[in-house]
N, C-alpha and C positions, 0 to 999 in steps of 0.2 A: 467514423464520425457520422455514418447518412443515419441511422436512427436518433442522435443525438439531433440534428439540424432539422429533419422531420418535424420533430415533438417540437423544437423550437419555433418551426416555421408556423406550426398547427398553431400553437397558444398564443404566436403572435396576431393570427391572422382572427383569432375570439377577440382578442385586444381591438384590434382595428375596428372590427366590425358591428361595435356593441358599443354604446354609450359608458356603459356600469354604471349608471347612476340609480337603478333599480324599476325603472320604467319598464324592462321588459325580464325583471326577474331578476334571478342569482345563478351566476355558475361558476360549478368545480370541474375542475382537469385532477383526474387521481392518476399518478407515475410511477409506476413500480418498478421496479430492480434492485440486484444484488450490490455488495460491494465492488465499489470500481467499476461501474457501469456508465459513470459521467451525470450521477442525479444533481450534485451539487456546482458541478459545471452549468449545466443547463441553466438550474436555475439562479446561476451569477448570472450569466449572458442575458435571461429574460430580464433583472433587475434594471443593467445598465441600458437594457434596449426601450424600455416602459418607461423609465425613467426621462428617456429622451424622445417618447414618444407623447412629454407631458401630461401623463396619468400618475396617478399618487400609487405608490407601491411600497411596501414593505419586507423587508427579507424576515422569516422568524425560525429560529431554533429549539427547543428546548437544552440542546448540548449547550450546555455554556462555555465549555474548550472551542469547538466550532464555531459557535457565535463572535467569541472574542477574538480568533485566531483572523478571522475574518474582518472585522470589525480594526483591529490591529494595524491593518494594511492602510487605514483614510486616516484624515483627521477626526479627533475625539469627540466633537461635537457632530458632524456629518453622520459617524457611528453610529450616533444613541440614538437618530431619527431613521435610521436606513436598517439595523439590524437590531432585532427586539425580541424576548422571550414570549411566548407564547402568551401565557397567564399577564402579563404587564401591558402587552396590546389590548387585550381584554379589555382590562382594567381602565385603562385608557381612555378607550370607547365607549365602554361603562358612563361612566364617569362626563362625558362630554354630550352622551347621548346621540353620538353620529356615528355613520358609516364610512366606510373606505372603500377604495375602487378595487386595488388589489392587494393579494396577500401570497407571499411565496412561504410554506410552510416546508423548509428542509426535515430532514429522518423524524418524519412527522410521528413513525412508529413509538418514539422515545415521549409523547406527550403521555403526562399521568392523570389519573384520576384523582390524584392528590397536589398539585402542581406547588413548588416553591414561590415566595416566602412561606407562607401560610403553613404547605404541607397539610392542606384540609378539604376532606371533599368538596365539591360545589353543587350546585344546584341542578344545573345542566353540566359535560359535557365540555370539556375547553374544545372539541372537536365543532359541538355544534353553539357556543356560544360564536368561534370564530369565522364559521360560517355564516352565523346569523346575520353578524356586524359588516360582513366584508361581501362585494358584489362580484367580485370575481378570484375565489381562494383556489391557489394549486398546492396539492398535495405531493409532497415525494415521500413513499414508503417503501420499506421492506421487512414484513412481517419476522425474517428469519434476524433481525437485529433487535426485538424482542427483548430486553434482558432482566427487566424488571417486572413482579407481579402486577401492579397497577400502571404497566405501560398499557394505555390502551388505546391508541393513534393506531390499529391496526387497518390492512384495504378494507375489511367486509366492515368495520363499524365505521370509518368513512365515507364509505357507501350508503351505508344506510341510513345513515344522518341525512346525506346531503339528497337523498330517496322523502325521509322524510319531511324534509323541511322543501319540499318542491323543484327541488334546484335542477338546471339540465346540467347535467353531467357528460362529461369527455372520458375516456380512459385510452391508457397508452403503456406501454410495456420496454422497458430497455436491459436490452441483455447481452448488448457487444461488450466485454471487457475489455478495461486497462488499465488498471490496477494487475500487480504479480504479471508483469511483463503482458497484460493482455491473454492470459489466459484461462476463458471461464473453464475447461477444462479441471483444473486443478481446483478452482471451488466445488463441482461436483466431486473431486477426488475427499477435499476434506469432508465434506458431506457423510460421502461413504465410509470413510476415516471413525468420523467421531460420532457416528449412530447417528445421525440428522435422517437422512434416508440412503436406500439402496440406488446404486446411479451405474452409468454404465463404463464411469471413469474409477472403477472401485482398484483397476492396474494399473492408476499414473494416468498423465497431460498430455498433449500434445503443445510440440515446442518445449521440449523439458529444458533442454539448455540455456533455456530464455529464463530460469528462474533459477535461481541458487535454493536448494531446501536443504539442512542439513540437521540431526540431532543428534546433540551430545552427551556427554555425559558428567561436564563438569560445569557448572553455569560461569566460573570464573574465567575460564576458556571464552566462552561467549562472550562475556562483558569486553572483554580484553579484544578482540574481534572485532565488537562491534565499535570501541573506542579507536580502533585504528584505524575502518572505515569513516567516521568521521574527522577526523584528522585528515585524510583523505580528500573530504570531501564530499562525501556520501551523508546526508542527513539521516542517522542513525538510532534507534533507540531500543530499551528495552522493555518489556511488558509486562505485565503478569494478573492471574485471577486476584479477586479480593478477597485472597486464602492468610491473608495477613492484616494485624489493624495498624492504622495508621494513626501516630501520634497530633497531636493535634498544637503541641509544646517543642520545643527547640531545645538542645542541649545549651548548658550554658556558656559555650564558647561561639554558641550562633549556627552550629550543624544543625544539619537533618539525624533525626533520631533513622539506626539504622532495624527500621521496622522487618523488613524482608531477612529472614534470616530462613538459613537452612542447614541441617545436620546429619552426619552420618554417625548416625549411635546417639552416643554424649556430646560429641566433637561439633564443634561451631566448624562448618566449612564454606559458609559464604554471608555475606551481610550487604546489604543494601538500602539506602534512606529509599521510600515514593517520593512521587515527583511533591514539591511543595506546596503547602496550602495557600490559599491567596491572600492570609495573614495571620497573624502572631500577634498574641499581647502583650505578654511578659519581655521578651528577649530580641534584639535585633538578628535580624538572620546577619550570616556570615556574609563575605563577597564572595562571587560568582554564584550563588544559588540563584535562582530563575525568581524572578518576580512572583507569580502563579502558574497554577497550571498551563493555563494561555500561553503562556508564556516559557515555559517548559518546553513546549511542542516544539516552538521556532528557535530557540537561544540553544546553541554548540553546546553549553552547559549540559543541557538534560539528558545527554548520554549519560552522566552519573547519578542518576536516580532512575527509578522505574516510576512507570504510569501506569495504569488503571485504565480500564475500560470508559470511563465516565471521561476521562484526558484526553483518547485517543480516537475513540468513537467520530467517525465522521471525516477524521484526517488521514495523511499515508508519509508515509518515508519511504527513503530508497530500504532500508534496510533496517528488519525488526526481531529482536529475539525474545523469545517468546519463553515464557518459566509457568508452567502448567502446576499448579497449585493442588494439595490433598484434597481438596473439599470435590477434585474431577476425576475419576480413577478406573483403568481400565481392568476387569476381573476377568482372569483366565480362564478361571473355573469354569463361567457363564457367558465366557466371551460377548460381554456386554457392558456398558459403559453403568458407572454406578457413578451419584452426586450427592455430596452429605454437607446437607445447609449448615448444619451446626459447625462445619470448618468455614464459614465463609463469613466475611467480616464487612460486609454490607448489610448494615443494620435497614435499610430499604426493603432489603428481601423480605425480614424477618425468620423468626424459626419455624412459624406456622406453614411458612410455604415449600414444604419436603416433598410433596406431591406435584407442583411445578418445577421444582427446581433443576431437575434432570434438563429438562428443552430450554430452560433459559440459560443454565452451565455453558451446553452443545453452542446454543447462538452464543452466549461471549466470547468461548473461545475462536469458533469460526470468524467474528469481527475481528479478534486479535490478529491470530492468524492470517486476514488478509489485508493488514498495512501496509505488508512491504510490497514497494514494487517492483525494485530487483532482487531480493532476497530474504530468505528466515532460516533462521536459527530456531533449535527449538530445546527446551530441558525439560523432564516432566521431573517433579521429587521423587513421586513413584516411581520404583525399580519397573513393575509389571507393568505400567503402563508405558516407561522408556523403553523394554524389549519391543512392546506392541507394537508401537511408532514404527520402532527398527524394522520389522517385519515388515511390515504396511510398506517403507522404504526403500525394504529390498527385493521385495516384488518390482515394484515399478524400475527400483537400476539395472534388474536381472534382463526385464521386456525391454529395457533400453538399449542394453550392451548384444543384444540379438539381433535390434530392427538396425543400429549403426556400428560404424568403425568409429575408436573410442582413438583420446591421444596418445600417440604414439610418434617417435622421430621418424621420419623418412626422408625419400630423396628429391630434391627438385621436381625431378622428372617424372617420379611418382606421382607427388603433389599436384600437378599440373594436369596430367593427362587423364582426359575424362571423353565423352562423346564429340562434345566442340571441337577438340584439337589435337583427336587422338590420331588422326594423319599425319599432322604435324611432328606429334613428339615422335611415329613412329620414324619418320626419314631426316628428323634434324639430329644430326653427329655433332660432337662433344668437343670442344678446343680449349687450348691455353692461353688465356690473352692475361697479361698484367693487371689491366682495368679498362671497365669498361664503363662508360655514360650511358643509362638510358633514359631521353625526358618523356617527361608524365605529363600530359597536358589533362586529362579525366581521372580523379580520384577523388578521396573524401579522406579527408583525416579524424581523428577521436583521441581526442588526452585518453592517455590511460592514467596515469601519476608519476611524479618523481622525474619532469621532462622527458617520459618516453611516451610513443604514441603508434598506433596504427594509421597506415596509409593505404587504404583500400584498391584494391586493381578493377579499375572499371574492362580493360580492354585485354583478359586472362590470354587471350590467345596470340597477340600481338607480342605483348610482355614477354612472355613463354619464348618465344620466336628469337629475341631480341638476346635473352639471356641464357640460351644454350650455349653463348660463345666464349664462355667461361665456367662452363658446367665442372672442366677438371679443374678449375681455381681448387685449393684450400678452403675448408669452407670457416666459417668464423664460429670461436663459439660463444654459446649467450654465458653471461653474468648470471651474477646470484638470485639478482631482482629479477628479470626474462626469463630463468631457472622456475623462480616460485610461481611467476603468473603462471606458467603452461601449465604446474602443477596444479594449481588452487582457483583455475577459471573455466569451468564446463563446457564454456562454450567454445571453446577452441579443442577442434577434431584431432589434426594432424597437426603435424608441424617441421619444417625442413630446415636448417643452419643455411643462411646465405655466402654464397662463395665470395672469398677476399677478392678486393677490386671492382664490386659491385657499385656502382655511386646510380644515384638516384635525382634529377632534377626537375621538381616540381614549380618552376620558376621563381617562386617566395624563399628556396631556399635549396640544398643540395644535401642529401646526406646518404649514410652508407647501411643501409638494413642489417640486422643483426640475425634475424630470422623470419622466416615468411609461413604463415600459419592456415588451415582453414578452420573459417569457426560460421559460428550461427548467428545469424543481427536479424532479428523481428521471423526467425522460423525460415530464412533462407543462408544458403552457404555461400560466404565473402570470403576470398582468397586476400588476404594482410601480409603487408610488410611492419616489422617491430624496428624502429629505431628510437633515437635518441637524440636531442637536441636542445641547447638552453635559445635557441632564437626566437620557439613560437612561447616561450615561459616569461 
């Protein structure tokens, strides 16, 4: 967070120390970063801090899923004066003929040169109309989120507006990730991935186990996946290009037309509505379908439907599967990524723009792809671009399974002994006791699901010490559910069966480990106990 709190401290301290009321001019703060760098953190935090610093301020968007997603969280009225589309603040000021103090302009990259309602050029510039009107505008960009021909809220014409119109200028840079477990790693891996550019992460992340990637080959698999995870618990969703149209009518039972479809040959092999329009004329939607988009994002619901870039843009889930559309396709021949406007059903693009279309393809998909923040799933339609992936994949498992020890069962006493307490384990001898207590006064616990949970070992060598006195117990063995986690969670290395008679007291509660595991939490190795219990449920 110190770049994060940095940039905050900076723009607070323009805040303070300036009037804004035009007397000594205009300034812009330009912010740049990737996804899941914390741009739209920041600039909540400046919101609520200006706001109570008695200066007029505004949040603006042009994502209208973001906007509202946001906006969603206060009351309806506080909303419409705290977060506002680009073009309508304009408008606004237009219209009254006054200025404002501040202005926070989020994925400011996304403003067009055609901006909604209208959809009509303007005379200037929504970049430097908004600048004109407002005495102190901050921008958050990132050029590579791009997706539209007439996005033109890029750094250099930000720049150079606010060059133009005299303004003093700040600039600032954010590049710690946290999004995808905090891995910027892995955005430069997609980078290299999807022809964005040549990076040095072209063999996989660091912290791999910190992020679930996986691609399949059957999308219905995924859905099914990712429907469990939210059931779960995991706010889950799935995605896809705008390689499909989207009806804009309701079937007459009140569904979602199931727009997203895909086939092997002749054969329908998978169907799926997008997420819902924000209204309907003819036919009442069904129950449980999501309001809006907006609304899609946050509602348990929207696991069953997919979204769009335009839905998703801005937000993140734990957990996002991703359906890589024809219109994106990787060619062997040329090993090189090939984009064909004419499969793409964003009439925004237009068909004229086939000579853009390739770097705005690359940015949508890279935004998709970096939703999730513990996990992705991925399908392409494409056969050849599904091997690619796989390849691209199994380079980075192969440099994985070389640099670590992958899961595998072993013994207690394997598990344990490392440098710390490799004295230890080598002169502590092995006894039979019935059962044994050991209390826990330093731990951490973590729900996993289904009342079972990890109980972290703060003091390995202690523990270790304590519970060789039943090393020759019997050892216990795990369930179906304990079975599938070790099988189906990365992060967990090794793993050893805990010996019967084992009890554990944490003073909240007592219970008996099932198995004791090491895994990876934020890129370091935590020695776990797996048990089971309805008391902390």
């Amino acid at each position: 967070m110190d770049q994060q709190l940095v940039v905050f401290d900076r723009v607070m301290q323009i805040v303070r120390d300036h009037q804004l009321d035009g007397t000594n001019g205009r300034y812009v703060v330009m912010i740049k970063g990737g996804p899941g760098t914390g741009k739209s953190v920041v600039g909540l935090n400046l919101l609520s801090k200006i706001l109570r610093e008695e200066k007029q301020c505004v949040y603006l968007a042009p994502n209208a899923a973001f906007k509202n997603c946001m906006a969603n969280k206060i009351d309806r009225e506080r909303a419409g004066r705290l977060f506002k589309h680009p073009y309508f603040y304009n408008r606004e000021l237009t219209e009254s003929q006054k200025s404002f103090q501040v202005a926070i302009v989020d994925e400011a990259h996304r403003i067009s040169s055609t901006p909604p309602p209208m959809q009509k050029k303007l005379e200037k510039s929504l970049v430097e109309c908004i600048i004109e009107k407002t005495y102190l505008t901050i921008f958050f960009t990132d050029d590579n989120q791009m997706i539209r021909p007439k996005d033109i809220g890029s750094y250099s014409h930000v720049k150079e507006t606010a060059q133009k119109l005299g303004c003093q200028i700040y600039e600032y840079e954010l590049d710690a990730q946290f999004r995808c477990t905090g891995s910027e790693g892995y955005l430069n891996w997609l980078d290299d991935v999807l022809g964005i550019r040549s990076t040095a992460n072209a063999s996989g992340w660091e912290n791999l186990d910190d992020l679930e990637f996986y691609i399949v080959d059957d999308p219905n698999v995924m859905k099914e996946h990712l429907i469990q995870l939210q059931a779960q618990g995991f706010d889950s969703r799935l995605l896809a290009g705008y390689a499909w149209p989207w009806s804009k009518t309701l079937q007459q039972n009140g569904q979602l037309m199931n727009d997203v479809k895909i086939y092997d040959g002749d054969t329908l092999t998978f169907e799926m509505p997008w997420n819902p329009q924000d209204s309907y004329k003819e036919t009442k939607r069904a129950r449980g379908i999501p309001t809006s988009g907006s609304d899609w994002a946050v509602n348990p619901e929207g696991v069953n439907q997919i979204g769009c870039i335009h839905t998703c843009q801005g937000l993140e889930f734990d957990y996002v599967g991703v359906i890589i559309g024809e219109e994106f396709r990787y060619n062997p021949k040329t090993e090189t990524w090939e984009a064909d406007v004419k499969k793409c059903h964003d009439k925004k693009i237009g068909s004229n723009s086939q000579t853009q279309f390739l770097r705005l393809a690359q940015n949508t998909y890279k935004t998709l792809l970096s939703r999730g923040m513990k996990g992705v799933f991925v399908y392409a339609v494409d056969k050849n671009t599904r091997e690619y992936l796989k390849r691209r994949l199994k380079v980075v498992k192969d440099i994985d399974k070389a640099r670590f020890y992958h899961k595998k069962l072993t013994s207690i006493r394997e598990l344990f002994v490392g440098e710390r307490i490799q004295i230890v384990a080598e002169e502590a001898p092995g006894y039979y006791s019935t059962d044994l207590v050991i209390p826990l006064h330093q731990y951490s616990l973590k729900p996993i699901s289904h009342g079972y949970y990890f109980c972290d070992i703060t003091d390995e060598q202690l523990f270790f010490e304590n519970i060789t006195q039943i090393l020759e117990n019997d050892e216990k063995e795990p369930d179906d559910f304990i079975k599938n986690m070790l099988k189906e969670t990365p992060q967990i290395r090794n793993y050893a069966k805990a010996p019967s008679g084992l009890i554990v007291d944490i003073d909240i509660l007592k219970f008996e480990p099932i198995v004791i595991v090491k895994r990876i939490v934020e890129g370091k190795e935590v020695t776990s106990m797996v048990f089971r219990t309805e008391v902390l449920n």
